[in-house]
N, C-alpha and C positions, 0 to 999 in steps of 0.2 A: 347556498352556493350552487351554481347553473353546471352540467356536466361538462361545459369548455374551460372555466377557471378549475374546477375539479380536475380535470386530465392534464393541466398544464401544473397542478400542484404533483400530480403522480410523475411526471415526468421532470421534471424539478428534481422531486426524490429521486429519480433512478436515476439522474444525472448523478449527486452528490452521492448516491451509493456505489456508483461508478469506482471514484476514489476511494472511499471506504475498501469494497472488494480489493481493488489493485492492493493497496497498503498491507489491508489484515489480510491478502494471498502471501504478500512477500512478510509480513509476520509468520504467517504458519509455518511456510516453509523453512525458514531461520531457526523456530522453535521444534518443528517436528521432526528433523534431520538434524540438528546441534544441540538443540537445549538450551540455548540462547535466548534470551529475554530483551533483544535490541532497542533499547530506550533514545536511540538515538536516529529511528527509523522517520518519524517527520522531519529530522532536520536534514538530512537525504532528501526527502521531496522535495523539498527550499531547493537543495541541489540542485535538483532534478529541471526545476525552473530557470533559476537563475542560469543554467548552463545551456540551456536554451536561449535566455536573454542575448547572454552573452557571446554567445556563436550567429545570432542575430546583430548584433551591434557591432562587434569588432571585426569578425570574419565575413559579412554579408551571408552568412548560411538559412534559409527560410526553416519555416516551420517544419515539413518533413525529412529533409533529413535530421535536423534535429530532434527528432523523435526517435531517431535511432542512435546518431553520436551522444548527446546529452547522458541519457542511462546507460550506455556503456562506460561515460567516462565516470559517472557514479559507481557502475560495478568492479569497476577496476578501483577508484580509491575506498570500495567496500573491501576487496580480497586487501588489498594494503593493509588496512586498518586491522582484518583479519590475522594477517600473518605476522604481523609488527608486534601488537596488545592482546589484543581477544582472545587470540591461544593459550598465550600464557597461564588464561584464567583457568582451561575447562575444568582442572579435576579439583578447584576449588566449589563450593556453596554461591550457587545462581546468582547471589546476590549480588557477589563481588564484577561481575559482567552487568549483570544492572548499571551499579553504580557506574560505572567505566563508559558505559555505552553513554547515560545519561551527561558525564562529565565532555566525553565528546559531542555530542549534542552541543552544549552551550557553546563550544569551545567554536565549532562550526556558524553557528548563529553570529557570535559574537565577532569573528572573522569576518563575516558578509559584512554584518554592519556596520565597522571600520572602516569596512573602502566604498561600501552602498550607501549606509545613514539606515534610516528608518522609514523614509519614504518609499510609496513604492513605486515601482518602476512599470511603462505599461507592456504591453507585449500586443500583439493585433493578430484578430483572428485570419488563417489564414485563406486568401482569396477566392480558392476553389470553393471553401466552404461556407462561402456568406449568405448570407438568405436564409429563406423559411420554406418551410414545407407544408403543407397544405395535409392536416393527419385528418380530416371529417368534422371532428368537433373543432379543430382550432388553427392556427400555424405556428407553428415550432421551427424556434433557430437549428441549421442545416449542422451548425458546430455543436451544438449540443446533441443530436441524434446520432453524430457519428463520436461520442465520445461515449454513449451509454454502448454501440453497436461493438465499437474497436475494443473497450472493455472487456465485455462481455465473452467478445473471441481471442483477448487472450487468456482470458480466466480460462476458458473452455479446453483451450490449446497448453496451459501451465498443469493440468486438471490429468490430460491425457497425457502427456510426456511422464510425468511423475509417477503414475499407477497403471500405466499402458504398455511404457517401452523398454526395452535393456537398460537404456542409461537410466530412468527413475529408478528402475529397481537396484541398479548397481550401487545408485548414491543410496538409497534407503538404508540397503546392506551396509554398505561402507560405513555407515554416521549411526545408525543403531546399532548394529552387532559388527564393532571395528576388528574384535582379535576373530572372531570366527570367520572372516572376510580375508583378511590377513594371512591365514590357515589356506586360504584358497587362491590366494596367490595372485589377488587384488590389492593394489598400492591404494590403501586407503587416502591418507594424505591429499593425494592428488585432488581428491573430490569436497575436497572441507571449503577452502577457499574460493571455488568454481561457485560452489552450493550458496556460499554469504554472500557473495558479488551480482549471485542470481535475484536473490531474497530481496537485497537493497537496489537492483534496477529498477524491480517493478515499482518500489516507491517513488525513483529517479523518472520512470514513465509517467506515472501517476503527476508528478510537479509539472511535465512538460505539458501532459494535456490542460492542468490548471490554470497555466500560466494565462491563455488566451480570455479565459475567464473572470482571472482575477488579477490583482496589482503581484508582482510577483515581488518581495519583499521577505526579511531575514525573519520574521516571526509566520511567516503562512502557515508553517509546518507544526508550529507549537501547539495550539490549541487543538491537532487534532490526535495527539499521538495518544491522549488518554481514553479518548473513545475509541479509535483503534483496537486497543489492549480490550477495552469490553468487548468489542466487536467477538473479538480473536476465542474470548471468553466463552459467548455465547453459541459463537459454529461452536467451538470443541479444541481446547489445545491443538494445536498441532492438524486439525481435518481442513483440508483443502476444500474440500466440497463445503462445509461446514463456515468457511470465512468468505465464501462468495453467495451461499443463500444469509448468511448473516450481513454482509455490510450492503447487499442489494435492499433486505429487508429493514435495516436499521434507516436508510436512507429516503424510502419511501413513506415509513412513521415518522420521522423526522419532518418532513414537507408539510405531511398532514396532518402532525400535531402543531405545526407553528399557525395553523390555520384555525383549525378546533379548537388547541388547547395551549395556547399562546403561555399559562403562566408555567407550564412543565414541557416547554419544548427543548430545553436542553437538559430535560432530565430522565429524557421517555426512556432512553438507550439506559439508562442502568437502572430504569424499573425494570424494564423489560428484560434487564441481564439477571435481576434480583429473581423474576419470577423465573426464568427458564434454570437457574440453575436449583431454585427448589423442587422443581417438576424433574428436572434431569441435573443430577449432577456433575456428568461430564462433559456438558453444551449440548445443542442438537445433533451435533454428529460426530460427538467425542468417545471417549470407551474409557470404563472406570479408571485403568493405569495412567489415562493421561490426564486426568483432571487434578 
C-alpha cells in the first residue's frame, strides 16, 4: 500500500473513531457519575439522526442548526426517560437498568421503523462543507475532516468541564457521594437528570454528524452499541480521558485492520479489549474500584 491510500485508511479510522469517542464519552459519563449501564445508547444516535432528518424534511431546518436542536431534543427525552423508569431502578443490581435500558432500545427502534420501514433515508452533506482538501499525500472530503476536527473539540471541551470546573465537580459530588453532598447543602437530585440527558446528547450529536454519511435508518445504531461497551471497557469504566484515546484508537485499528487483516476486522476491538485488560485490569485509564 503507497503512503496516500495509507493516509486515507488513517483518516477513515479517525473519522469512525470520531463516533466511537462521542458515544463511549457519553457512556462514560452515564456510567462514571450514575452507574448506569445505558444499553439503549445506539438507539439515541438513531435519534440523533433521524431528528436531524426530520427537522430537514418537515420543518426546512439545515444541517447546522440541527446539530444543536436534534441532541437537545434527544437529551430532553434522555432526562424523561431518566425520571419516569431509570430511577426507579438505582438502588436495585445494574442489571435490572441494563435490561430496561436494552428493552427501550428496541422499543425506540421498532417505533422508527413503524413509521420509517427499513429503508434508509438519505440526508446530504451540507454545502459549506463539500469538497476536498488537498492534505500532501492525498484529498480528503472537507465533511469528513470537520467531523474528526468538531469531535475531537468536543471530547476536549466534555474532558474540561467535568474535571476543570465547579459544575463537573458539583455533578461528580452530587452522583458519587450523594448523602455527603446533601450534608452540604447541595440538591443532589437536581444533577442526575441534567447529567443523563448530557450522556445521551453526545450520542444524539454523534447520529447527527452520521447522518450525512450514512443512510440514516432505525438499525444504524445497533450494530455499534456492542463495541461501544468494549470501547468504554478498554479507556477504563467510567475515565473520560480513557473513552476518547480508546474509541480514537479502536477506530483507526479498525481502518487498518479491514486492509491488512480483512478476516479479523470486526474482531480486532475485542482482541485488543482481551489484551488490555490482561495487562491492566482496569482499562488504560481506569483505577482498580472501577473495573
Amino acid at each position: 500500500m503507497d503512503a496516500a491510500n495509507l493516509a486515507i485508511q488513517v483518516f477513515n479510522g479517525l473519522v469512525q473513531g470520531s463516533f466511537y469517542a462521542l458515544l463511549s464519552l457519553g457512556l462514560a459519563v452515564i456510567f462514571g457519575v450514575l452507574r448506569v449501564v445505558n444499553f439503549s445508547h445506539g438507539a439515541l444516535f438513531m435519534l440523533g439522526a433521524f431528528g436531524a432528518y426530520i427537522l430537514q424534511q418537515r420543518l426546512g431546518i439545515g444541517f447546522w442548526p440541527g446539530l444543536v436542536l436534534a441532541p437537545l431534543g434527544v437529551a430532553l427525552l434522555g432526562m424523561l426517560l431518566e425520571r419516569t423508569l431509570i430511577q426507579r431502578l438505582y438502588r436495585l443490581d445494574p442489571l435490572y437498568n441494563f435490561l430496561l435500558t436494552f428493552g427501550i432500545a428496541l422499543i425506540l427502534q421498532d417505533a422508527v421503523r413503524l413509521r420509517y420501514g427499513m429503508q434508509g433515508q438519505p440526508y446530504g452533506t451540507p454545502a459549506s462543507l463539500a469538497g476536498a482538501t488537498n492534505l500532501g499525500l492525498t484529498f480528503y472530503p472537507n465533511y469528513r475532516l470537520f467531523v474528526i476536527v468538531f469531535s475531537l473539540a468536543v471530547c476536549v471541551l466534555v474532558w474540561f468541564i467535568l474535571e476543570r470546573t465547579r459544575i463537573g465537580m458539583v455533578v461528580r459530588a452530587a452522583t458519587e457521594k450523594p448523602d455527603l453532598t446533601r450534608a452540604l447543602g447541595v440538591d443532589v437530585d437536581r444533577w442526575v437528570a441534567p447529567t443523563f440527558g448530557f450522556g445521551v446528547a453526545l450520542a444524539g450529536l454523534g447520529g447527527v454528524l452520521a447522518a450525512p454519511m450514512q443512510s440514516v435508518s432505525p438499525l444504524m445504531g445497533a450494530d455499534l452499541v456492542v463495541t461501544i461497551f468494549a470501547i468504554v471497557v478498554i479507556g477504563g469504566l467510567g475515565s473520560i480521558l480513557g473513552s476518547v484515546v480508546a474509541g480514537f484508537l479502536v477506530g483507526v485499528l479498525s481502518a487498518l485492520g479491514a486492509v491488512f487483516f480483512p478476516p479479523l476486522a470486526n474482531t480486532l476491538v475485542f482482541i485488543l479489549m482481551a489484551i488490555v485488560l490482561l495487562v491492566r485490569p482496569a482499562g488504560l485509564f481506569g483505577h482498580l474500584e472501577a473495573s
